[in-house]
N, C-alpha and C positions, 0 to 999 in steps of 0.2 A: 210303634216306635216314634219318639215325639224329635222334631227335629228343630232346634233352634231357631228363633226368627232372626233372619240377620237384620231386621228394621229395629228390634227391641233395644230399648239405652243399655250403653255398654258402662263398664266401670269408670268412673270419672276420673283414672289415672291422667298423666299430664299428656300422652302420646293417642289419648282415643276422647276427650274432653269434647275437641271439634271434627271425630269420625264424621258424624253426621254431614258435614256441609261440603258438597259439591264445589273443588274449587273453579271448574267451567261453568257452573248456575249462578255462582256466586260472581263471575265476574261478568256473567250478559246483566244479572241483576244491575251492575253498579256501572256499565256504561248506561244502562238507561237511563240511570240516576243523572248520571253525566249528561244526557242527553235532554230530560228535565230541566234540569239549572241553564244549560246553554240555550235552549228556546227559549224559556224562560224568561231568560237575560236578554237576549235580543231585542224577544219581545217588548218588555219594559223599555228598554233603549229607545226601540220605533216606538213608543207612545200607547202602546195596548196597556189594556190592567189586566191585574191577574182575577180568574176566572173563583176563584178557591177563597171562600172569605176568609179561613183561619190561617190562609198561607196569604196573603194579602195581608192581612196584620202583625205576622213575622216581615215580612218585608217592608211593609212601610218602620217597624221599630228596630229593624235588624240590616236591612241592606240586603243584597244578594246569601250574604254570609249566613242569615237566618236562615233561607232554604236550604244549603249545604250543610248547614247541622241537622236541619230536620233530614234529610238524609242521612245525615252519618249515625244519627239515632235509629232514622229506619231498619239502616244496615245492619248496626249491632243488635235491634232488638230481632230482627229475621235469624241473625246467625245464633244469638245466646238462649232463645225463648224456647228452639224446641231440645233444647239437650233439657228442659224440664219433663216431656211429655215419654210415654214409653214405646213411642215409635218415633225416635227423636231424625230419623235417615228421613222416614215419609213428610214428618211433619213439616221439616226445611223444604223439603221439593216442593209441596202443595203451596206454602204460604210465597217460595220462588217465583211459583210460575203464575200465582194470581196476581203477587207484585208486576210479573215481565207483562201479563196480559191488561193490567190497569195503566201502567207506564207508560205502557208503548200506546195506548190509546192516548193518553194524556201530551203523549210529545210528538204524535199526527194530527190533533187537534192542534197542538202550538204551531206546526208548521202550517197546517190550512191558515190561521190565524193570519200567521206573518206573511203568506202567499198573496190572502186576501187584501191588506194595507201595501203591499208593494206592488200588486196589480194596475 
């Protein structure tokens, strides 16, 4: 007897569109984000550069405001990208937790950073 995968994309009626996304994954995803820009910001404040050369020349052409798009692009394309694939539930977890595992690396490094100049 074959039993349904409950991972597999469901009909893209308006009510199961965004089944797939975790709205607890999705919102540690987006305080880290938060927590990116905010080290981030500091850091630039205290006189650090940014570490990230393609995010370095959003910044110097954009302001603070160029990382928070490039975020709000991240966000959307994590949430939008895996209602393409046919395990659209797995696909959001996996791409969630390698964002939260990159992030959160990236905003302990901003904080060593800032540690390190205010030492």
């Amino acid at each position: 007897m074959h039993r349904p995968d409950p991972d597999a994309a469901r009909p893209t009626d308006a009510g199961s569109r965004w089944s797939h996304v975790s709205p607890p994954l999705l919102l540690a995803v987006l305080v880290v984000m938060l927590g990116d820009v905010v080290t981030t910001g500091f850091g630039l404040y205290i006189g650090l550069d940014e570490g990230n050369p393609f995010v370095a020349t959003l910044v110097a052409e954009l302001g603070l405001g160029g990382l928070v798009l490039l975020k709000a692009v991240t966000a959307a394309l994590l949430v939008a990208l895996p209602s393409l694939t046919r395990r659209s539930r797995r696909t959001f977890r996996f791409g969630s937790l390698v964002y939260l595992a990159v992030g959160t690396l990236v905003v302990l490094s901003n904080l060593v950073a800032i540690a390190s100049v205010a030492a």
